[in-house]
C-alpha positions in Angstrom: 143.1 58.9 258.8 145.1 56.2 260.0 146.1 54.7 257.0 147.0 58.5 255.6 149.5 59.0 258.7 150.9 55.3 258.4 152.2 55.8 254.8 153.4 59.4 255.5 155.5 57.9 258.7 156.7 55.3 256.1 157.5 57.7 253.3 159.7 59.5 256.3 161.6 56.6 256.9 162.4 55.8 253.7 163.3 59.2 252.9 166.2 59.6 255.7 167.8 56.5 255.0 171.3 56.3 253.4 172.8 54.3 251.0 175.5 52.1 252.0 178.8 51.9 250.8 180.8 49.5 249.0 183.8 49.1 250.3 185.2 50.9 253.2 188.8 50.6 253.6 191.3 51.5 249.9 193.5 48.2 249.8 196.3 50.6 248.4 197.0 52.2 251.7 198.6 50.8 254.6 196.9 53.5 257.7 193.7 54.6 257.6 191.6 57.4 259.6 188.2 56.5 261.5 186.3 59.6 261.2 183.2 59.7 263.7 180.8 62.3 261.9 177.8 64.6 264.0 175.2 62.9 264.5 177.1 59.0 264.8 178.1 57.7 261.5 181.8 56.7 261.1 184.1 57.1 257.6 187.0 55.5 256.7 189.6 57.7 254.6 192.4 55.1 253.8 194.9 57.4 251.6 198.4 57.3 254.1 201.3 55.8 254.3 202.4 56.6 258.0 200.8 56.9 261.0 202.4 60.0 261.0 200.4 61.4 257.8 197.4 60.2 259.2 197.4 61.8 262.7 198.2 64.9 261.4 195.1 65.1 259.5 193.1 63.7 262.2 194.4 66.3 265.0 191.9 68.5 265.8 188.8 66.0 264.3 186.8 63.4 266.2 189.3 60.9 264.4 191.8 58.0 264.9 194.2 56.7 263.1 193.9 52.5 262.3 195.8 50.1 260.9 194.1 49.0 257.3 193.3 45.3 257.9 192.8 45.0 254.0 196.4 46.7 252.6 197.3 44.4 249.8 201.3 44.6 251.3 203.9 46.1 249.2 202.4 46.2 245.7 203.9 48.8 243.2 201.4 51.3 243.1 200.9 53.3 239.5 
């Protein structure tokens, strides 16, 4: 019976976790917004260029608006 709960708790487990992500921040973008979802995860949207942009999308959202520590400068963007 044991045994039988143990691999159910471990099936469980396995189940709820998430995959994790790649990369984070879009070097293409100098600002980006810290988005803090329900139940504590964070996302990173980097796709402004002004603080301004960003923190009107993030009013009204558990958000912030950072500075993208991986923008690749001023690179012509296609």
């Amino acid at each position: 019976m044991r045994v039988l709960a143990l691999a159910i708790l471990a099936m469980a487990t396995i189940a709820m976790t998430q995959p994790t992500r790649a990369q984070t921040y879009n070097p293409r973008y100098p600002i980006c917004a810290k988005i803090t979802q329900n139940f504590g995860g964070e996302s990173y949207e980097c796709a402004y260029d002004s603080m301004a942009q960003c923190q009107a999308r993030a009013s009204g959202l558990g958000a912030q608006c950072v500075v993208n520590p991986f923008y690749a400068g001023g690179r012509n963007r296609r």
